[in-house]
C-alpha positions, 0 to 999 in steps of 0.5 A: 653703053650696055645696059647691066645683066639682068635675072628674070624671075617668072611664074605662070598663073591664073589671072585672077592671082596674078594681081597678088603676086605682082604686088608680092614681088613688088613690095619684095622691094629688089626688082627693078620692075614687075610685069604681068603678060596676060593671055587675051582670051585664056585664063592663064597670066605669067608675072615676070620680075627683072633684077639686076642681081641674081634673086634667091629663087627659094625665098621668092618661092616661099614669099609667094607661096608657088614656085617661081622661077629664075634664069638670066636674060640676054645683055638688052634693056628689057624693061626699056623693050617691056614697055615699048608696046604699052599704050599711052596712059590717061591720069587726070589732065596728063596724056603718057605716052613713049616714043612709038606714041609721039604722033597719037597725043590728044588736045587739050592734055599735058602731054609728058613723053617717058621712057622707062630705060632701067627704072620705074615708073611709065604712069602704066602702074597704077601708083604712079596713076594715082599720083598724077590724078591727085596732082592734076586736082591740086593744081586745081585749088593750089600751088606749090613753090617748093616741091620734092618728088621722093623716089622719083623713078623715072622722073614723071611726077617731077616732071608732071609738077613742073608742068602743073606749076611751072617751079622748079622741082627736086628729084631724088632716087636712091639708085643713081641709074633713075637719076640719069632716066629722069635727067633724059626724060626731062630734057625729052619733055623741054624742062631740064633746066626745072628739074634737079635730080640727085641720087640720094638715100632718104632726106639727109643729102645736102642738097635735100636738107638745104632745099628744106622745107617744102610745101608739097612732098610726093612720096611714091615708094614703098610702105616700108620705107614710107614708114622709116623714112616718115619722122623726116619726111614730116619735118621736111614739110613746111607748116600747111605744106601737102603731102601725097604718099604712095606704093602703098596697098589697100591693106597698109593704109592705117598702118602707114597711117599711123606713122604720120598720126601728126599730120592731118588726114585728108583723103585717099584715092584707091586703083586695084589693089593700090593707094595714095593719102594725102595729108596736111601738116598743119599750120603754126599755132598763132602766139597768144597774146593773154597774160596768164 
């Protein structure tokens, strides 16, 4: 089946601006994936944005400040051939690791095979990394009956939770093509029939509302959504139920933050200029039993 034509959009730089301007486009929120190709012994970066639809090369521009350039790609699954170099990833007791890697996994790891195709999420980012350390230590102390992995990607931390704690998961993606990736890697990873995967806008779809309420959601989006999407997001968890969100940068913590001022606060982990929160919603008020 060919894959759908993409838009590239690039700009050369120096290493040290690469970083910003890759979380520029990212949060820009169309691009199917941004990638940075560093020069190994030269202070020169090119960041790169793939998109499905044509982006407006002026707005970029302007958004980032510089010039950036859009031109078409040939019809190939380009973010699928970005990541076939990368190496493995190490993110608490998780080992991710693509198809050229199968013979490389280390003991005593939980070992997760994922192949990006046209969605995000590799463990390569470090969001996603993030998410899959905060997990790794919480399977440490608890677990999760049920479990909604919001903006799943390519399925990974779905999949890593099904692995931590052997319950069924819920993954929803608002793009139907990540649905289909995360349902792939699922059965590459021998627990398809652990995970749901649906395609899904926010948490109104029947099959979210019905799974309702969970005590662990992970939200590894974006900060603007993560704060549309935060009144329904706070009444889907149950009373004492985890809440793990990232996507988010350094920078958008508190104003995140603020958008879920009823739960309580637990922590926050930090990987370059990325972060993940984690939070608690607290548990029922016990009746009381004094007359007034």
């Amino acid at each position: 089946m060919p894959s759908p034509p993409l838009w590239k959009a690039s700009i050369s730089l120096t290493k040290a601006d690469a970083p910003d301007i890759a979380s520029v486009l990212e949060l820009e929120g169309s691009a199917q994936a941004v990638l940075i190709a560093e020069e190994p012994f030269g202070p020169s970066a090119t960041v790169e944005a793939l998109y499905t639809e044509e982006p407006d090369a002026a707005l970029l521009s302007r958004i980032a400040g510089q010039e950036i350039v859009v031109e078409p790609l040939p019809d190939q699954d380009w973010i699928k051939l970005s990541q076939e170099g990368l190496p493995p990833v190490r993110a608490g007791r998780f080992f991710v690791y693509g198809a050229h890697d199968a013979g490389a996994v280390p003991p005593g790891v939980i070992p997760m095979r994922i192949e990006a195709g046209l969605a995000f999420g590799t463990g390569h980012h470090e969001t996603t990394a993030l998410c899959l350390s905060v997990l790794s230590d919480m399977a440490r102390q608890r677990k999760f009956r049920k479990v909604l992995d919001l903006g799943t990607g390519t399925g990974l931390l779905a999949i890593g939770a099904v692995k931590l704690w052997r319950r069924p998961v819920l993954a929803s993606d608002i793009d139907p093509v990540a649905v289909e990736v995360t349902r792939d890697n699922a059965r590459a990873n021998g627990v398809a029939p652990m995970v749901r995967a649906v395609t899904a806008d926010g948490l109104t779809h029947p099959v979210l509302a019905a799974g309702a309420p969970y005590d662990l959601i992970i939200a590894n989006i974006l900060a603007g959504p993560l704060t549309f999407l935060a009144p329904s997001i706070v009444k889907a968890l149950v009373p004492g139920g985890m809440l793990v969100l990232s996507g988010l940068l350094h920078n958008q913590e508190n104003m995140v933050l603020s958008f879920y001022h009823r739960l309580r606060f637990l922590g926050r982990r930090r990987m370059g200029p990325w972060s993940a929160l984690i939070l608690e919603k607290a548990q029922r008020p016990h009746a009381s039993t004094g007359s007034a």
